[in-house]
Wavefront OBJ file of the C-alpha trace (Angstrom):
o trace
v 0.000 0.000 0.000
v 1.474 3.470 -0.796
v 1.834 6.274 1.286
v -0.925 8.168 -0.951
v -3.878 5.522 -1.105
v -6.077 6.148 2.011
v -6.544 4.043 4.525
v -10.119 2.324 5.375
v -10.967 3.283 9.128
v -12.507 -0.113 9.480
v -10.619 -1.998 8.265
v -7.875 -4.293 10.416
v -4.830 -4.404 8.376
v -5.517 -0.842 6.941
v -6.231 -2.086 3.225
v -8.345 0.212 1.104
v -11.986 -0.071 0.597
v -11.255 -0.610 -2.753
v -9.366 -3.383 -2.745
v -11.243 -5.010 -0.096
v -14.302 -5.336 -2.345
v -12.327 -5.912 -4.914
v -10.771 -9.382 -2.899
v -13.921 -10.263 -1.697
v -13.248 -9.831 2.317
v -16.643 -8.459 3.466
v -15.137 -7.938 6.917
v -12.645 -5.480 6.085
v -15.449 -2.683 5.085
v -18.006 -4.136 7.950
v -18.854 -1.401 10.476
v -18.989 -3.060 13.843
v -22.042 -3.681 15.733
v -23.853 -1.131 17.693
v -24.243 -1.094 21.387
v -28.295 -1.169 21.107
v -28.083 -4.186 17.954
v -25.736 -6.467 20.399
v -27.948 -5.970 23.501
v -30.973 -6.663 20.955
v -28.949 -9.399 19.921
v -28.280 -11.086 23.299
v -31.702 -10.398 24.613
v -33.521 -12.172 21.124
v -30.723 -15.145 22.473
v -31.362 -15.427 25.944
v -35.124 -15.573 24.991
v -35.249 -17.956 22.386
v -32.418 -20.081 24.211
v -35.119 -20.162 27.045
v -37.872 -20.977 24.439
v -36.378 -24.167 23.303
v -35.209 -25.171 26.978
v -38.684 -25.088 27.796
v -39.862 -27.450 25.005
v -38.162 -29.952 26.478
v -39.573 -29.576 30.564
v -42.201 -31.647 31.001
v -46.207 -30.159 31.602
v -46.397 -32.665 34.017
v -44.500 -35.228 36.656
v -47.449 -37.246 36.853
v -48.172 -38.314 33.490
v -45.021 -38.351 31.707
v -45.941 -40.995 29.183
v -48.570 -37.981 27.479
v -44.984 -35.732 28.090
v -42.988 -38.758 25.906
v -45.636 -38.825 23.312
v -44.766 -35.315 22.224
v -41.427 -36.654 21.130
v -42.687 -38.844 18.225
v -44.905 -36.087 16.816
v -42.964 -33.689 13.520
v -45.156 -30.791 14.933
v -42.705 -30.668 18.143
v -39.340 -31.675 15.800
v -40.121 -28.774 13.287
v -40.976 -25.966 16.157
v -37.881 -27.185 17.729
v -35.805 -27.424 14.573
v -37.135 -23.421 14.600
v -35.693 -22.370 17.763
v -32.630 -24.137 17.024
v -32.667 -21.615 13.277
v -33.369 -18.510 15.168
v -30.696 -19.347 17.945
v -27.949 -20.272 15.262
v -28.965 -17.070 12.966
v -28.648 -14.677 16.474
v -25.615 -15.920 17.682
v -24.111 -15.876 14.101
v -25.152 -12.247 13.855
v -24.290 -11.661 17.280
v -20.436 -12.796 17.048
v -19.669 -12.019 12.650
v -21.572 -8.937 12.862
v -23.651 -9.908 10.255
v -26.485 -7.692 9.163
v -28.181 -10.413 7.059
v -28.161 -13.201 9.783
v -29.680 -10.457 12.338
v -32.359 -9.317 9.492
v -33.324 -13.083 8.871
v -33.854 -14.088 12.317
v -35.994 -11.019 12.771
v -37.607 -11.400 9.957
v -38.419 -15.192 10.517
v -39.691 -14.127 13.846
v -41.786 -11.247 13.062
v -43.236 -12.804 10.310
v -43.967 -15.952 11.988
v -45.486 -14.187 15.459
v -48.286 -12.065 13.069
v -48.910 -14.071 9.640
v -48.017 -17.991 10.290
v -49.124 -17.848 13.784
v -52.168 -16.404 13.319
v -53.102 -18.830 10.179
v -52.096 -21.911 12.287
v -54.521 -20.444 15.043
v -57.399 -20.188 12.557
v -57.091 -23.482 11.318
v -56.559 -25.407 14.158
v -60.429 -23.487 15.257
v -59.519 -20.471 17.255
v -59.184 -17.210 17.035
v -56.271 -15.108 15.005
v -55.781 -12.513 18.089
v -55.550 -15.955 20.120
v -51.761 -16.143 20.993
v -51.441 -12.264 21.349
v -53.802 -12.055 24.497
v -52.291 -12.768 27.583
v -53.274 -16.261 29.497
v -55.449 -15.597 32.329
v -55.220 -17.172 35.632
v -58.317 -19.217 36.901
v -59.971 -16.651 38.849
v -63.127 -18.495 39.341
v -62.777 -18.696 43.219
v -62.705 -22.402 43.178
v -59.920 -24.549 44.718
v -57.310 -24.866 42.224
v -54.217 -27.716 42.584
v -50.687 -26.096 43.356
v -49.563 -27.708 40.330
v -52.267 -25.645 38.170
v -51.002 -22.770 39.997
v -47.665 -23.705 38.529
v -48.437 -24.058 35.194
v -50.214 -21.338 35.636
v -47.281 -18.945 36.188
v -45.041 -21.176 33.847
v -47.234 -20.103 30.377
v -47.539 -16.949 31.716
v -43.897 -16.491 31.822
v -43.433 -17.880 28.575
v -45.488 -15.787 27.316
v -43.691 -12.676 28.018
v -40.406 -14.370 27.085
v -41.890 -14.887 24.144
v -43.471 -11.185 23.050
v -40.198 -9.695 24.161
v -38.815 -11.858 22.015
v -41.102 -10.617 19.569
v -40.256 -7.072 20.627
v -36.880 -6.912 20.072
v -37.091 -8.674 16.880
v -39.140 -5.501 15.694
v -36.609 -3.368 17.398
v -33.813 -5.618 15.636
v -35.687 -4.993 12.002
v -35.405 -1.416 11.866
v -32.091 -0.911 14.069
v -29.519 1.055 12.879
v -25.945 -0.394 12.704
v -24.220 2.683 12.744
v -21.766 2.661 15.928
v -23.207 5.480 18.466
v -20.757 7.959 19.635
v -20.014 10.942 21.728
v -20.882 13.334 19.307
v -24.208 12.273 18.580
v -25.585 12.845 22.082
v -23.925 16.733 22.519
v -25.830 19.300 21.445
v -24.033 21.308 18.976
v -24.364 25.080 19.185
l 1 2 3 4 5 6 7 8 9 10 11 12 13 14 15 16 17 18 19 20 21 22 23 24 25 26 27 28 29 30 31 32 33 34 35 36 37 38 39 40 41 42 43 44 45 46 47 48 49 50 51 52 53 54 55 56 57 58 59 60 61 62 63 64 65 66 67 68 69 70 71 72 73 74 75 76 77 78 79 80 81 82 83 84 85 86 87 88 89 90 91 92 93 94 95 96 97 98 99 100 101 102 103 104 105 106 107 108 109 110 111 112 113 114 115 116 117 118 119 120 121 122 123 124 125 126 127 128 129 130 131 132 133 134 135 136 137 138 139 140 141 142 143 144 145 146 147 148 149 150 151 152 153 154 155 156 157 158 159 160 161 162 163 164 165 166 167 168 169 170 171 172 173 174 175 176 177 178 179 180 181 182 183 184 185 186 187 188 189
């Protein structure tokens, strides 16, 4: 490299833009991640990492063969096979930096929560705002089992695991990359 070609900010070994797209090397021109995409990031991981943990705990201790039955059904493999997708697509975007893992894992999600969701809800004989209102607890005044109590709390908390999921795959859609800095917070007279 000669003294007069500039120097790409971004890039490690100081090559030129130019010649970086030229080679190929994506990574050289890559702007690192912002502060708000990683936490997005990490949060759409922890959440979905918890999603697929939880396909796995059984409902209930008591009748575990109905909890072994699940396994030999392709509904449970392919929702599973899902989380494992979104998972692999975060953390890939999460540790390369890589716009077009973080915009297909959003995507998938987003997409999925409001137009698959809702179709599978229909079909199956409910209601399309079904999985978007929040599971109530029996409130009926009659004496309810500590393990229904459990559950109770259990789907509740997925739930909101879920929707921030949900959240933050929105928030991960239209997220600028640009690194934040200083500057940008001043006001400038």
């Amino acid at each position: 490299m000669s003294a007069t070609q500039p120097r790409h900010q971004d890039s490690p070994g100081g090559e030129p833009a130019v010649e970086a797209a030229r080679t190929g090397y994506a990574g050289a021109a890559r702007m690192p991640l912002s502060r708000g995409t990683r936490l997005g990031l990490v949060i759409l991981l922890v959440a979905w990492s918890i999603h697929l943990a939880e396909r796995f705990i059984p409902d209930d201790f008591v009748r575990l063969h109905l909890y072994l039955q699940r396994f030999a059904s392709g509904h449970f493999w392919f929702w599973a096979a899902f989380d494992v997708l979104l998972i692999v697509l975060t953390a890939l975007a999460l540790v390369k930096g890589s716009n077009r893992c973080r915009l297909a894992a959003a995507g998938i999600l987003v997409v999925t929560a409001f137009v698959a969701d809702p179709i599978l809800a229909v079909a199956h004989g409910g209601h399309w705002y079904d999985l978007m209102v929040p599971p109530l607890p029996d409130l009926s005044g009659n004496e309810v089992a500590y393990e229904q109590r459990v559950m109770e709390v259990r789907v509740f908390f997925m739930w909101v695991v879920t929707w921030v999921g949900i959240g933050v795959a929105m928030w991960l859609l239209v997220a600028n990359n640009r690194r934040s800095t200083e500057n940008e917070f001043r006001w400038e007279r």
